[in-house]
Each structure stands twice: as structure tokens, then as C-alpha cells.
N, CA, C and O atoms as CSV, one atom per row, in Angstrom:
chain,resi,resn,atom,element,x,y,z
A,1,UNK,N,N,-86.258,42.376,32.096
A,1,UNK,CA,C,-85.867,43.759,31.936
A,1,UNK,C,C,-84.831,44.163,32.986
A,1,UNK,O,O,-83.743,44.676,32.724
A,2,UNK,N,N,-85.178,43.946,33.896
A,2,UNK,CA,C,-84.358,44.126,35.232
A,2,UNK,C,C,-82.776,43.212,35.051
A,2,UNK,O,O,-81.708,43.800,34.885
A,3,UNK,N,N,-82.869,42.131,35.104
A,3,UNK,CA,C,-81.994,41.185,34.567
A,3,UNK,C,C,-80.876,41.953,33.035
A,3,UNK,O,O,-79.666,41.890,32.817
A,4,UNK,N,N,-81.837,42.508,32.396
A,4,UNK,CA,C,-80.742,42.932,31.281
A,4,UNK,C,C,-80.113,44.500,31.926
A,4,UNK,O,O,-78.997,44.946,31.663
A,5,UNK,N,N,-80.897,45.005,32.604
A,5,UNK,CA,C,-79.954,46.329,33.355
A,5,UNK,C,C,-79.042,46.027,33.671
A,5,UNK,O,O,-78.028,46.578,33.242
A,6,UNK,N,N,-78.993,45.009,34.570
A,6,UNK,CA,C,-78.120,44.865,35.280
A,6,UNK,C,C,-76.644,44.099,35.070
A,6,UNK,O,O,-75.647,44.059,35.791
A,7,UNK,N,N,-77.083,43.241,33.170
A,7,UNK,CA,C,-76.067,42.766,32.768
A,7,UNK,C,C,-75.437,43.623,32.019
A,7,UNK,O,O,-74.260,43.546,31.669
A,8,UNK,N,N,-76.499,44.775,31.658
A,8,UNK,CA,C,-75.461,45.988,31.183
A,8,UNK,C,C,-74.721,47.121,32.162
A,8,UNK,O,O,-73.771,47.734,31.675
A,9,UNK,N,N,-75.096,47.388,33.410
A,9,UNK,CA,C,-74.240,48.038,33.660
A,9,UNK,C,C,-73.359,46.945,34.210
A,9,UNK,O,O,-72.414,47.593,34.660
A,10,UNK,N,N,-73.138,45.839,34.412
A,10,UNK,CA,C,-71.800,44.724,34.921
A,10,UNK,C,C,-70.801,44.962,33.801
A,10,UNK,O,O,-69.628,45.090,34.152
A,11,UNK,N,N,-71.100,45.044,32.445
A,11,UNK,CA,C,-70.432,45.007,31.462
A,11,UNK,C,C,-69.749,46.603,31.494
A,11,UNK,O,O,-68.558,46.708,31.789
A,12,UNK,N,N,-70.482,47.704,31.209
A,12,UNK,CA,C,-70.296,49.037,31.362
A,12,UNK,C,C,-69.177,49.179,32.501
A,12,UNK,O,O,-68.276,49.981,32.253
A,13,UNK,N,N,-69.131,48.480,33.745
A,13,UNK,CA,C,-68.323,48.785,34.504
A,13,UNK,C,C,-67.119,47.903,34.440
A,13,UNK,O,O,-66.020,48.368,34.743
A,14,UNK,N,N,-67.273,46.494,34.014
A,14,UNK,CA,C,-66.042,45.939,33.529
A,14,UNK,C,C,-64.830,46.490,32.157
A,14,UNK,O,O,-63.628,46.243,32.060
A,15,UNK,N,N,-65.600,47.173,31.381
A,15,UNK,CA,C,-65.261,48.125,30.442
A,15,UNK,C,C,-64.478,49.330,30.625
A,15,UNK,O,O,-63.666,49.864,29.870
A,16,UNK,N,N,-64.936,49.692,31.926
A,16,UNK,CA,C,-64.312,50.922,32.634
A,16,UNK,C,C,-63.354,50.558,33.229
A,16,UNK,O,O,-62.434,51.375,33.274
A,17,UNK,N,N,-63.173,49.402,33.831
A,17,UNK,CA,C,-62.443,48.833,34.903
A,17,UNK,C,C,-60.737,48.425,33.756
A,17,UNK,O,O,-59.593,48.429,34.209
A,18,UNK,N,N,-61.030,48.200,32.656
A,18,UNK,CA,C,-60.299,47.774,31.778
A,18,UNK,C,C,-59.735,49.096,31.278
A,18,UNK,O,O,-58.659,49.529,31.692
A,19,UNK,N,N,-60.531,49.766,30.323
A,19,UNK,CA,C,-59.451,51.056,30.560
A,19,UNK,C,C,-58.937,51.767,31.136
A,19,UNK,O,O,-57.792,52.168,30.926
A,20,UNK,N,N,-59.395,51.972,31.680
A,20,UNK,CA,C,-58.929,52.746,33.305
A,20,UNK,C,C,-57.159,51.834,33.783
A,20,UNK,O,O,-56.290,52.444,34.407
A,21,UNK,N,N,-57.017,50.629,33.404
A,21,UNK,CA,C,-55.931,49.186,33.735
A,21,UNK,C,C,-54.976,50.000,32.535
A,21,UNK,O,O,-53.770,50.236,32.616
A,22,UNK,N,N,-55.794,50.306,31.539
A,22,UNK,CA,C,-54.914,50.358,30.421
A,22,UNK,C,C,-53.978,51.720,30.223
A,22,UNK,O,O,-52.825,52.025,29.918
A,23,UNK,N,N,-55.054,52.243,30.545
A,23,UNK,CA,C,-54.913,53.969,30.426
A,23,UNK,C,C,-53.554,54.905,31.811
A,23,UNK,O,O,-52.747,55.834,31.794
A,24,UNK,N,N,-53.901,54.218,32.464
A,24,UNK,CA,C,-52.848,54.712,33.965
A,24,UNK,C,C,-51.716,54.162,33.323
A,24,UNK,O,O,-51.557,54.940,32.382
A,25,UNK,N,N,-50.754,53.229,33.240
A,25,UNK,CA,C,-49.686,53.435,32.817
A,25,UNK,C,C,-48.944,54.138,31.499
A,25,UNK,O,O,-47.832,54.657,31.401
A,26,UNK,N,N,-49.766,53.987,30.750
A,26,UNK,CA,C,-49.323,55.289,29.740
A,26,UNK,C,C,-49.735,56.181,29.605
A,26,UNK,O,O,-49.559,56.743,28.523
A,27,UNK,N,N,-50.724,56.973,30.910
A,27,UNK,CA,C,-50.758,58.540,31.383
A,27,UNK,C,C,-49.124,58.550,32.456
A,27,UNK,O,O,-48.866,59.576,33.084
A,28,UNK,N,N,-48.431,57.668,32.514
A,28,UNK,CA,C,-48.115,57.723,33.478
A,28,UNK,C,C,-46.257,57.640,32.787
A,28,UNK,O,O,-45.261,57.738,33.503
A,29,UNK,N,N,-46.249,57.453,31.364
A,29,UNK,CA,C,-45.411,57.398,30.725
A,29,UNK,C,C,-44.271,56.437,30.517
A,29,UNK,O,O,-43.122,56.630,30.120
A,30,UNK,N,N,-44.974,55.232,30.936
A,30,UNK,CA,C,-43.911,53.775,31.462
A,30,UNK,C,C,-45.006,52.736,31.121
A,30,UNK,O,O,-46.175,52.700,31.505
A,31,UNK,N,N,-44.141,51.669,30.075
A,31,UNK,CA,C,-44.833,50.979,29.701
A,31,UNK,C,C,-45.983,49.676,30.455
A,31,UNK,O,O,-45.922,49.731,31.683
A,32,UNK,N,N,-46.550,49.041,30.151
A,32,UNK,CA,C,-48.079,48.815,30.855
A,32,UNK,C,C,-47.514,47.836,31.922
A,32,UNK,O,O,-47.894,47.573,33.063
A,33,UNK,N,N,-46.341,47.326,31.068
A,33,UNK,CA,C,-45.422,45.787,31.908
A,33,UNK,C,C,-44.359,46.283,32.033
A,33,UNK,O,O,-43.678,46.399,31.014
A,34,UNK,N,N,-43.810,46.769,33.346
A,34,UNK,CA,C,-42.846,47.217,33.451
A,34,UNK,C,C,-42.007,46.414,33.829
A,34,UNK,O,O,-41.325,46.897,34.733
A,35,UNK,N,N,-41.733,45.414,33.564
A,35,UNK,CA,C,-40.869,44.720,33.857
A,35,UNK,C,C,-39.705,44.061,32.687
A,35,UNK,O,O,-39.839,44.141,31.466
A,36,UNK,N,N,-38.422,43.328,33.497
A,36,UNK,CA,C,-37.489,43.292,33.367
A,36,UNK,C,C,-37.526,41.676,31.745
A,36,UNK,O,O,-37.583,40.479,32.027
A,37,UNK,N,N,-37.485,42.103,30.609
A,37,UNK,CA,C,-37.447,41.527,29.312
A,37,UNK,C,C,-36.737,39.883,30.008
A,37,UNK,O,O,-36.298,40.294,31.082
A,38,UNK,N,N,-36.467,38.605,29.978
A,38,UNK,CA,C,-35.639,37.560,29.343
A,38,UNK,C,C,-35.999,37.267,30.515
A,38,UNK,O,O,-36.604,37.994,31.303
A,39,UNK,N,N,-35.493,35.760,30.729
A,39,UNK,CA,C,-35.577,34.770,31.563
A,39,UNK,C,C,-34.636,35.017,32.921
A,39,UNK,O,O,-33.411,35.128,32.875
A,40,UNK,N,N,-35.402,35.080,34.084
A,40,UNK,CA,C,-34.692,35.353,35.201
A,40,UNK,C,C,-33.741,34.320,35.323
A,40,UNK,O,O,-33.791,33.199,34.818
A,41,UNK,N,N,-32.601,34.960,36.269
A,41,UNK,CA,C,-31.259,34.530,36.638
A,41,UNK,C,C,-30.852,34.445,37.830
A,41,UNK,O,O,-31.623,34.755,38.738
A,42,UNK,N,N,-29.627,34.034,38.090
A,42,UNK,CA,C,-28.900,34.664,39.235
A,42,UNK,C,C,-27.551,34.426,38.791
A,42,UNK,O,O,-27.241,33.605,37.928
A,43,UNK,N,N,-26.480,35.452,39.646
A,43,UNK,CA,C,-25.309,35.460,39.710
A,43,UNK,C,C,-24.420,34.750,40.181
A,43,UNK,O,O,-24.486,34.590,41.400
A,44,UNK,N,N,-23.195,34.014,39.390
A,44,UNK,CA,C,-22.570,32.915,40.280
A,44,UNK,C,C,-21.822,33.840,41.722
A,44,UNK,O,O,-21.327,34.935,41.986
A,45,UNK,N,N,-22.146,32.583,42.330
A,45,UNK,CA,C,-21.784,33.212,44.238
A,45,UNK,C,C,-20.245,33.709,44.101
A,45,UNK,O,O,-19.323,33.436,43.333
A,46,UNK,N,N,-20.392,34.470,45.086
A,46,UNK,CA,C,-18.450,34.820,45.294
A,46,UNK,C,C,-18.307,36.440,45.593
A,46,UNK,O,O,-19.177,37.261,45.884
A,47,UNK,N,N,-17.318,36.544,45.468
A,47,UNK,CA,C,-16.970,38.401,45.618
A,47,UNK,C,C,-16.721,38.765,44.912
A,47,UNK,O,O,-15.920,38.253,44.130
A,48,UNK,N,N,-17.405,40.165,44.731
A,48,UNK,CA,C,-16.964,40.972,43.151
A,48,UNK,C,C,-16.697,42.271,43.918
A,48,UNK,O,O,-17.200,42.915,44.839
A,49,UNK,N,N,-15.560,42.341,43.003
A,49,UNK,CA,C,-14.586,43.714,43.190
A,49,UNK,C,C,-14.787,44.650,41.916
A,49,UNK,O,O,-14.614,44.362,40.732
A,50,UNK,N,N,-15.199,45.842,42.483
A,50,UNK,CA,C,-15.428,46.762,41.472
A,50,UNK,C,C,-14.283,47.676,41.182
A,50,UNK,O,O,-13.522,47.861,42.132
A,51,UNK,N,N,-13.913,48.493,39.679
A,51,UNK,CA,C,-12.866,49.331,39.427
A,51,UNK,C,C,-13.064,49.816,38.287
A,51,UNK,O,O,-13.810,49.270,37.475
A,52,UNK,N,N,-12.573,50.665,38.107
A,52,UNK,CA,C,-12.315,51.665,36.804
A,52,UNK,C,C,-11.031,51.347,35.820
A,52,UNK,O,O,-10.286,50.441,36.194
A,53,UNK,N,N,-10.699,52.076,34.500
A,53,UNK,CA,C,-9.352,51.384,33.447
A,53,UNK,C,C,-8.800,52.519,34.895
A,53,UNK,O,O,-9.351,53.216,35.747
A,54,UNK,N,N,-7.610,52.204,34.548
A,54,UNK,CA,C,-6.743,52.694,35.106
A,54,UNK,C,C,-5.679,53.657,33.930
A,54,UNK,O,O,-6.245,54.611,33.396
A,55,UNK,N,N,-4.179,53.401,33.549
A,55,UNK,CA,C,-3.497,54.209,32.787
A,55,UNK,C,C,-2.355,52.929,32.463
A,55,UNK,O,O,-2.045,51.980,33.183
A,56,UNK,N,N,-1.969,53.227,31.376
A,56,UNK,CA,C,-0.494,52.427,30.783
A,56,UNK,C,C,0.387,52.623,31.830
A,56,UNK,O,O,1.019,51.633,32.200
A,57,UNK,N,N,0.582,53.744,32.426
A,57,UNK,CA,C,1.473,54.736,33.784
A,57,UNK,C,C,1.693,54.377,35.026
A,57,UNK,O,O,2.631,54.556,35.802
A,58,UNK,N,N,-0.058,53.450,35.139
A,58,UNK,CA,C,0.155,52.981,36.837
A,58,UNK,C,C,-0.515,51.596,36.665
A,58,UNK,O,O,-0.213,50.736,35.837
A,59,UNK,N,N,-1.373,51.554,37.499
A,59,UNK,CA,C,-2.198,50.398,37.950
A,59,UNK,C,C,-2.943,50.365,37.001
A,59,UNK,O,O,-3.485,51.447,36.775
A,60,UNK,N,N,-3.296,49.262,36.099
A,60,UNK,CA,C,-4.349,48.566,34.628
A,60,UNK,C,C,-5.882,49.159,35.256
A,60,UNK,O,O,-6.464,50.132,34.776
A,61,UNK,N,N,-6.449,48.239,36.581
A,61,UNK,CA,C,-7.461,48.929,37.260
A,61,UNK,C,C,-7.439,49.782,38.747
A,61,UNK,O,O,-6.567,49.606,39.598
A,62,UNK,N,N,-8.435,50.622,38.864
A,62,UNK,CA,C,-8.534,51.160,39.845
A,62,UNK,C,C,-9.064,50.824,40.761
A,62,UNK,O,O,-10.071,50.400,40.196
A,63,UNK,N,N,-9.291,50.595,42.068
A,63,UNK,CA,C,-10.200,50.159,42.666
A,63,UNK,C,C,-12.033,51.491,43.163
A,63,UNK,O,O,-11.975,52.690,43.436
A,64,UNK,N,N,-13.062,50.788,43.105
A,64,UNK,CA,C,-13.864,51.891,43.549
A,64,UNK,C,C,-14.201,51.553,45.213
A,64,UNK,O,O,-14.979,50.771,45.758
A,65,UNK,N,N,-13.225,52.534,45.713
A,65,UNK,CA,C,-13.892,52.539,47.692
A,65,UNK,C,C,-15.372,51.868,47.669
A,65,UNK,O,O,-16.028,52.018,46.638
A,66,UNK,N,N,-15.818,51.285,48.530
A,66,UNK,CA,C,-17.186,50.994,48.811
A,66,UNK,C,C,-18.330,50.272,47.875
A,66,UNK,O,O,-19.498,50.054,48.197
A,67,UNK,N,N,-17.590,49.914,46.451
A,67,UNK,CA,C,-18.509,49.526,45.432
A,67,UNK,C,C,-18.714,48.138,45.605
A,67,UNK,O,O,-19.751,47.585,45.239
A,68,UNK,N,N,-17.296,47.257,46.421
A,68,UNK,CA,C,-17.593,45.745,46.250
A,68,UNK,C,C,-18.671,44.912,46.883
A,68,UNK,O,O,-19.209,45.349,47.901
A,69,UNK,N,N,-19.003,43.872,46.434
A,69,UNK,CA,C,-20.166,43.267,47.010
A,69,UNK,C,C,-19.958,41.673,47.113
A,69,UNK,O,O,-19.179,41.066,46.378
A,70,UNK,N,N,-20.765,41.049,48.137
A,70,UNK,CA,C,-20.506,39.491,47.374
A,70,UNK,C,C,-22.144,38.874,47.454
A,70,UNK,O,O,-23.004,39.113,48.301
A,71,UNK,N,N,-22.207,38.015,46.266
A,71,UNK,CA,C,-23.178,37.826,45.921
A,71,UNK,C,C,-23.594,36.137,46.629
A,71,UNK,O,O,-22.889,35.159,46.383
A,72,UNK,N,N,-24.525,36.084,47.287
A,72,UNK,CA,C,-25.208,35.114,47.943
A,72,UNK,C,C,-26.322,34.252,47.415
A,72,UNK,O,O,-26.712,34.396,46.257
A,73,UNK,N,N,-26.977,33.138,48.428
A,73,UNK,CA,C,-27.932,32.588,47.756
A,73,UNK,C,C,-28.969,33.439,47.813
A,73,UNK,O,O,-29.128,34.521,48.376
A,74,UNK,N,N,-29.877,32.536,46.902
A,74,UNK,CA,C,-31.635,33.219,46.411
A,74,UNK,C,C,-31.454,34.664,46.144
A,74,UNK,O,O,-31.826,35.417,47.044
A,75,UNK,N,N,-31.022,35.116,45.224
A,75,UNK,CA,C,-30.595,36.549,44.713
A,75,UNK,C,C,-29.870,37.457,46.045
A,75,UNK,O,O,-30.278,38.597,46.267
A,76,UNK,N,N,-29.053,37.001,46.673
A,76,UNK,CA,C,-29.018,38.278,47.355
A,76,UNK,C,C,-27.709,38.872,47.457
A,76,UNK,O,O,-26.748,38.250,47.003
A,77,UNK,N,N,-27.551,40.008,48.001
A,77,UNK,CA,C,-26.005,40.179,48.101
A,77,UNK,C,C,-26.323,41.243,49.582
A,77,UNK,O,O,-27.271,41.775,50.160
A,78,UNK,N,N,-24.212,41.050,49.736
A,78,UNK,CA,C,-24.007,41.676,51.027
A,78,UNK,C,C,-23.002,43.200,50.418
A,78,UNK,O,O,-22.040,43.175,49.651
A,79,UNK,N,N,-23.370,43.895,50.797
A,79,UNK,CA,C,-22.143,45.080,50.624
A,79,UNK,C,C,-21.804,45.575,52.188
A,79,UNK,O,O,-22.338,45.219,53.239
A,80,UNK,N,N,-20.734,46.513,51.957
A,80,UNK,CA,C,-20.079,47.306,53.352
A,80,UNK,C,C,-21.225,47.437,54.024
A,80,UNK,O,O,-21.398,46.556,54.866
A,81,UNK,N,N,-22.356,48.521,53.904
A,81,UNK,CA,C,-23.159,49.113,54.212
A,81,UNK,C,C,-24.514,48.373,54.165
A,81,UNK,O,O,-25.437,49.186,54.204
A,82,UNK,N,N,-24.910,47.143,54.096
A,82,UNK,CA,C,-25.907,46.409,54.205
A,82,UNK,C,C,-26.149,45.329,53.182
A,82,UNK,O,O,-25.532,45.173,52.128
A,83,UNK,N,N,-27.066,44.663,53.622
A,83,UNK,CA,C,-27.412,43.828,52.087
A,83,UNK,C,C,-28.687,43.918,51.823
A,83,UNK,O,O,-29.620,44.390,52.473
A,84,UNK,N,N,-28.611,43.274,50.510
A,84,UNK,CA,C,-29.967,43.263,49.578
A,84,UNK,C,C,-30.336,42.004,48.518
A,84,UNK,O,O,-29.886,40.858,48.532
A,85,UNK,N,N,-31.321,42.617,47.584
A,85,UNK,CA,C,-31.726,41.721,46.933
A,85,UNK,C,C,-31.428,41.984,45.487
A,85,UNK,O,O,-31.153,43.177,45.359
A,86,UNK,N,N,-31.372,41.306,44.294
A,86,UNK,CA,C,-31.080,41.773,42.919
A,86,UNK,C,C,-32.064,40.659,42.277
A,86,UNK,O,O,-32.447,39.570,42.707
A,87,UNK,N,N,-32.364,41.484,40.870
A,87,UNK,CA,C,-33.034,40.499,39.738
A,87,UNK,C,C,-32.062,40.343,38.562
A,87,UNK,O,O,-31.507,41.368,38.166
A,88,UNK,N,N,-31.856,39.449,38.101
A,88,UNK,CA,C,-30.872,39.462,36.779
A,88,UNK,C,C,-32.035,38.348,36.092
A,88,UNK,O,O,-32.856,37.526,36.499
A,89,UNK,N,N,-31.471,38.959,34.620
A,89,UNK,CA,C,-31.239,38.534,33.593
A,89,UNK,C,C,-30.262,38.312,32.573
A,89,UNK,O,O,-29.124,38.766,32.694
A,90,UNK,N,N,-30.744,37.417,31.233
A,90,UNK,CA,C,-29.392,37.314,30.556
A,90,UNK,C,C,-28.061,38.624,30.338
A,90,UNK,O,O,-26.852,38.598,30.111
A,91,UNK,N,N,-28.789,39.370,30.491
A,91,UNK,CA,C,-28.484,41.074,29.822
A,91,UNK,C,C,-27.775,42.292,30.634
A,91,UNK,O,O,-26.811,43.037,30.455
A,92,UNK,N,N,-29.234,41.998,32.076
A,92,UNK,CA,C,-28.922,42.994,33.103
A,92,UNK,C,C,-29.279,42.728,34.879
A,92,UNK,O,O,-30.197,42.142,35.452
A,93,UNK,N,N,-28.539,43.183,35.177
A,93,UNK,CA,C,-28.676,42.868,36.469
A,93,UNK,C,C,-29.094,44.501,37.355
A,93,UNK,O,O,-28.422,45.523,37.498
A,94,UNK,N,N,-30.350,44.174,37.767
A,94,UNK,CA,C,-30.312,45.577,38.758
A,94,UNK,C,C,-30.833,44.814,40.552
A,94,UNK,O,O,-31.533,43.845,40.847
A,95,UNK,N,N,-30.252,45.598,41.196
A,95,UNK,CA,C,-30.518,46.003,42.961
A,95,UNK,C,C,-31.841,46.319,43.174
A,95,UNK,O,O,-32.377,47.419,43.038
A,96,UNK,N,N,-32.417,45.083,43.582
A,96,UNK,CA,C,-33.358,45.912,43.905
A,96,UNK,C,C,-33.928,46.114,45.238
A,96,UNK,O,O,-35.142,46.312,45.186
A,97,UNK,N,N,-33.328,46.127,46.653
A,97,UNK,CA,C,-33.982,46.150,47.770
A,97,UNK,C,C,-32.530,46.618,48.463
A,97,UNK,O,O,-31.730,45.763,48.083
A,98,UNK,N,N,-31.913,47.468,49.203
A,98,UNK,CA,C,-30.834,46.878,50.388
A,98,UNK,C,C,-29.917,48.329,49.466
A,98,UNK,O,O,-30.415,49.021,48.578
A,99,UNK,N,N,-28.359,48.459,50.092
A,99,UNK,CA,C,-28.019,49.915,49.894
A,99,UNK,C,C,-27.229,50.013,48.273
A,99,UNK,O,O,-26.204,50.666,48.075
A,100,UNK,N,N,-27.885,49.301,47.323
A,100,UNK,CA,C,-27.549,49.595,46.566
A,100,UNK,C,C,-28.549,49.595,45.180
A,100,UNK,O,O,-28.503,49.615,43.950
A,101,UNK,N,N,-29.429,49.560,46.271
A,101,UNK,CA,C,-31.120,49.694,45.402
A,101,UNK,C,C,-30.972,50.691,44.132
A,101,UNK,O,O,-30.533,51.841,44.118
A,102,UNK,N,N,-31.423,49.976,43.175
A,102,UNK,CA,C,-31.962,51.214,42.195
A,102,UNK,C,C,-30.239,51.105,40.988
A,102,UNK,O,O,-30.223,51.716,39.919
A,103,UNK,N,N,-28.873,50.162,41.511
A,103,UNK,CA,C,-27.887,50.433,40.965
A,103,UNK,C,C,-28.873,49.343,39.086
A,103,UNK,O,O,-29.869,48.629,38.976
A,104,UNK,N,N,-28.290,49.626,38.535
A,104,UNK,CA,C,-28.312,48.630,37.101
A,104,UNK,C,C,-26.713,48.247,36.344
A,104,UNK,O,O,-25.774,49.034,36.229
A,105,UNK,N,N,-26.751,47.007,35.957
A,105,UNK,CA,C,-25.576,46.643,35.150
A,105,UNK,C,C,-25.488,45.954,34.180
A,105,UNK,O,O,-26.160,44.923,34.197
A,106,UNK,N,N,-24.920,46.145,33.368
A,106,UNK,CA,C,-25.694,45.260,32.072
A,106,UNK,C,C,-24.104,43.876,32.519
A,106,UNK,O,O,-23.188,43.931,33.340
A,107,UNK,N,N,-24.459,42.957,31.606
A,107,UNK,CA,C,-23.905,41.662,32.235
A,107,UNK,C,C,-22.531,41.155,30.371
A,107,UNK,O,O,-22.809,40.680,29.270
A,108,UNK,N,N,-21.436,41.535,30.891
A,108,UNK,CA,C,-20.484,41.311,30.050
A,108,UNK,C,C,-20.327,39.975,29.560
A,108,UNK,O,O,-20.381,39.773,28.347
A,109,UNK,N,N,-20.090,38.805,30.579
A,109,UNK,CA,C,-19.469,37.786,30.780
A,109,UNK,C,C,-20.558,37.121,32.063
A,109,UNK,O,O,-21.455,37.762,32.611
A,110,UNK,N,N,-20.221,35.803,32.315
A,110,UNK,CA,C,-21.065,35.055,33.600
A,110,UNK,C,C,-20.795,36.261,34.861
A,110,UNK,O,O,-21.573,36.745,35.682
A,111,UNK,N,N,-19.388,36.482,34.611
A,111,UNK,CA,C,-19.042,37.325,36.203
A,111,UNK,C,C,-17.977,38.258,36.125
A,111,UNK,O,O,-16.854,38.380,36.615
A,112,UNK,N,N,-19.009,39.122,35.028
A,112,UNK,CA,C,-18.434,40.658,34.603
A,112,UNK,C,C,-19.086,41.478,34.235
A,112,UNK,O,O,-19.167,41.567,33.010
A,113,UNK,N,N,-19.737,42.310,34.933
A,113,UNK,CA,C,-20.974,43.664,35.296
A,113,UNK,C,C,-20.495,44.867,35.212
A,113,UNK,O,O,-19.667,45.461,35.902
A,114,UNK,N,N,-21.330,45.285,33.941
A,114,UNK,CA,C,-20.439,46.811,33.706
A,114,UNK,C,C,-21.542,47.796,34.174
A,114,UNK,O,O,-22.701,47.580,33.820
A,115,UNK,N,N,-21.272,48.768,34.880
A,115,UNK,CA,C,-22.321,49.291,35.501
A,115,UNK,C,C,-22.734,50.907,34.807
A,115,UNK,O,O,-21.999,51.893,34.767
A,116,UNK,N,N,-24.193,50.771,34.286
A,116,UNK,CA,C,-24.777,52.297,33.611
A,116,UNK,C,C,-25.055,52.926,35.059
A,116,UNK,O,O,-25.461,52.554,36.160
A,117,UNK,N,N,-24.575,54.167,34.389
A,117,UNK,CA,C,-24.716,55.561,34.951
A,117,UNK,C,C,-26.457,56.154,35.235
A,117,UNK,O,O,-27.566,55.730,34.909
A,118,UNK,N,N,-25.939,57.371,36.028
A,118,UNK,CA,C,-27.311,58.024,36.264
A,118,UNK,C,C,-27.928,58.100,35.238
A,118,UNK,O,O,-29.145,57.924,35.285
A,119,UNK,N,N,-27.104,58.468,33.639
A,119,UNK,CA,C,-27.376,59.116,32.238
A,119,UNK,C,C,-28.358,58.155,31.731
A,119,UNK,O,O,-29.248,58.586,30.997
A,120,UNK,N,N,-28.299,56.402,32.144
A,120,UNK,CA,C,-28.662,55.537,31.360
A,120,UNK,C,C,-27.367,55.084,30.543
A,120,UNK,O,O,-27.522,53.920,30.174
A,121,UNK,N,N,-26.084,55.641,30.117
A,121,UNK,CA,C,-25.389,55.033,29.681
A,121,UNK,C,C,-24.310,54.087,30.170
A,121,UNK,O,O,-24.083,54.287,31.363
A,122,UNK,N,N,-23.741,53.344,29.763
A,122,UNK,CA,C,-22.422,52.584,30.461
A,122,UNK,C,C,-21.402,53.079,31.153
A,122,UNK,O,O,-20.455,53.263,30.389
A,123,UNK,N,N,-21.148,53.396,32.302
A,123,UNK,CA,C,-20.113,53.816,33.227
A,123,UNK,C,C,-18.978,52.957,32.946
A,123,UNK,O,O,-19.184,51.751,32.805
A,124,UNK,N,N,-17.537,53.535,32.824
A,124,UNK,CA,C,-16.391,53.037,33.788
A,124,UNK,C,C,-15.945,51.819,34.901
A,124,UNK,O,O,-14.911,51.189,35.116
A,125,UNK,N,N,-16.836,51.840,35.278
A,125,UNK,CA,C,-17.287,51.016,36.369
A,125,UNK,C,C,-17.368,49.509,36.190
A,125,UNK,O,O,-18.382,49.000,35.712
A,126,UNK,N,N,-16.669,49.028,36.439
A,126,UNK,CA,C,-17.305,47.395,36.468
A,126,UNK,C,C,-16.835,46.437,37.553
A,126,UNK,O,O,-15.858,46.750,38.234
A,127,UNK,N,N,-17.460,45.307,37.751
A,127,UNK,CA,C,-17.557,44.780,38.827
A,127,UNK,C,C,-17.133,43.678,38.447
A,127,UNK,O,O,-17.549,43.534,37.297
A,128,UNK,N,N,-16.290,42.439,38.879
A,128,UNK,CA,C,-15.544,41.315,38.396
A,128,UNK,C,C,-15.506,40.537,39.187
A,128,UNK,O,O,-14.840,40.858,40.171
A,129,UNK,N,N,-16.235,38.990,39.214
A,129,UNK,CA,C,-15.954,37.707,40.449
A,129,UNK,C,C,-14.761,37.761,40.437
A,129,UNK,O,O,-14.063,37.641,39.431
A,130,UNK,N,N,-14.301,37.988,41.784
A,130,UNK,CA,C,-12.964,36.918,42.086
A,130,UNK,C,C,-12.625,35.473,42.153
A,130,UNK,O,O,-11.800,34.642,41.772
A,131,UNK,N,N,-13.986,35.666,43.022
A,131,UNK,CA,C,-13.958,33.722,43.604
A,131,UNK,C,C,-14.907,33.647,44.479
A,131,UNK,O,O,-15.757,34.537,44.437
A,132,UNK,N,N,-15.024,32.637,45.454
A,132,UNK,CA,C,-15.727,32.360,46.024
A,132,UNK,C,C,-15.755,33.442,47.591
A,132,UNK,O,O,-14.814,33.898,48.239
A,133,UNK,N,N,-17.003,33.547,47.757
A,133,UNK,CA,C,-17.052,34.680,49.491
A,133,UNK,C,C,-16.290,34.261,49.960
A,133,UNK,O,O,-15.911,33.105,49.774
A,134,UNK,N,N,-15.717,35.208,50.871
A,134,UNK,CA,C,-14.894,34.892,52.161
A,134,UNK,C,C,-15.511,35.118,53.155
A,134,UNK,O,O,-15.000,34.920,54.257
């Protein structure tokens, strides 16, 4: 008797323990696996220079002050202002540690990153290997 109490409340509370797992991320409005869809990546090494179209009138691209970065081993990169870490995939590449945390880019080419906006949509913006770090 004692023995079956006790395998019912183990169960009763493993039960709880499970929804409770289930229930917090979609009270919470973000799916249960929040994580990043396709097979992790990394970026070929080198420096990427970021810019905007430019005009028929002047310069093809623009340059963006402060956007360039160069990308290092084991995910990492260096910018002006510090470095960090990134996760890529086939698709997208986001920042995730260091001063450009939180940026996202979806992935054009091996080493051509077009970078979404605050909106969620595709910015202007893109980022292009040159070559290898200097």
C-alpha cells in the first residue's frame, strides 16, 4: 500500500514536472526549441567589409563606418569595438556574444551576408569577404 503511494505520487510529480517543461515556453510565446533550424557552420576566415547600393552617380557601394569585421577561428570574429562569437548556418548567421551581439544575416553566397533589420526584414546592408585577415 505504502509502496503504491508512493509510486503514485513519483508519477503525479513527474507529470507535473513535464508540463510545467512544456507549458513555460509557450506561455512565454517562443517556440519550445528555440533554436537555430540546419546544420551548424562557420564562415570562411578573412575580412568582411560592409556597405550599402550606392547610385549610377557615384560610388556602386557605400561603405558602413564601423560595420566591418574579420572573421576568425572556432566561430569568432573581431570588430573595431571588440570581439565575439557567431552561430551560422546554411541560411543565417547571427552574433552571438561580443559588440555585435544580437546582429542576424541571412547568408547570400559562401561570403556574402545580407543583414535584417530591427523590422525582421532584409536591410541594405551587406557584408562581403575580401580575403584573407590582415
Amino acid at each position: 500500500m505504502v509502496r503504491a503511494m508512493i509510486i503514485a505520487r513519483s508519477m503525479k510529480t513527474s507529470l507535473l514536472l513535464a508540463a510545467v517543461a512544456i507549458a513555460t515556453p509557450l506561455a512565454m510565446g517562443s517556440p519550445a526549441l528555440a533554436q537555430p533550424s540546419g546544420q551548424l557552420e562557420t564562415l570562411p576566415l578573412g575580412q568582411y567589409r560592409c556597405s550599402v547600393p550606392g547610385s549610377a552617380a557615384g560610388q556602386a557601394w557605400v561603405p558602413v563606418p564601423g560595420m566591418d569585421f574579420v572573421i576568425g577561428n572556432a566561430s569568432s570574429y573581431t570588430a573595431a569595438s571588440g570581439s565575439g562569437t557567431y552561430l551560422a548556418t546554411a541560411r543565417t548567421v547571427t552574433f552571438t556574444r561580443g559588440p555585435m551581439k544580437g546582429a542576424k544575416f541571412a547568408r547570400r553566397m559562401a561570403s556574402i551576408l545580407q543583414k535584417y533589420g530591427d523590422d525582421g526584414q532584409l536591410s541594405r546592408v551587406r557584408c562581403v569577404r575580401e580575403g584573407p585577415a590582415r
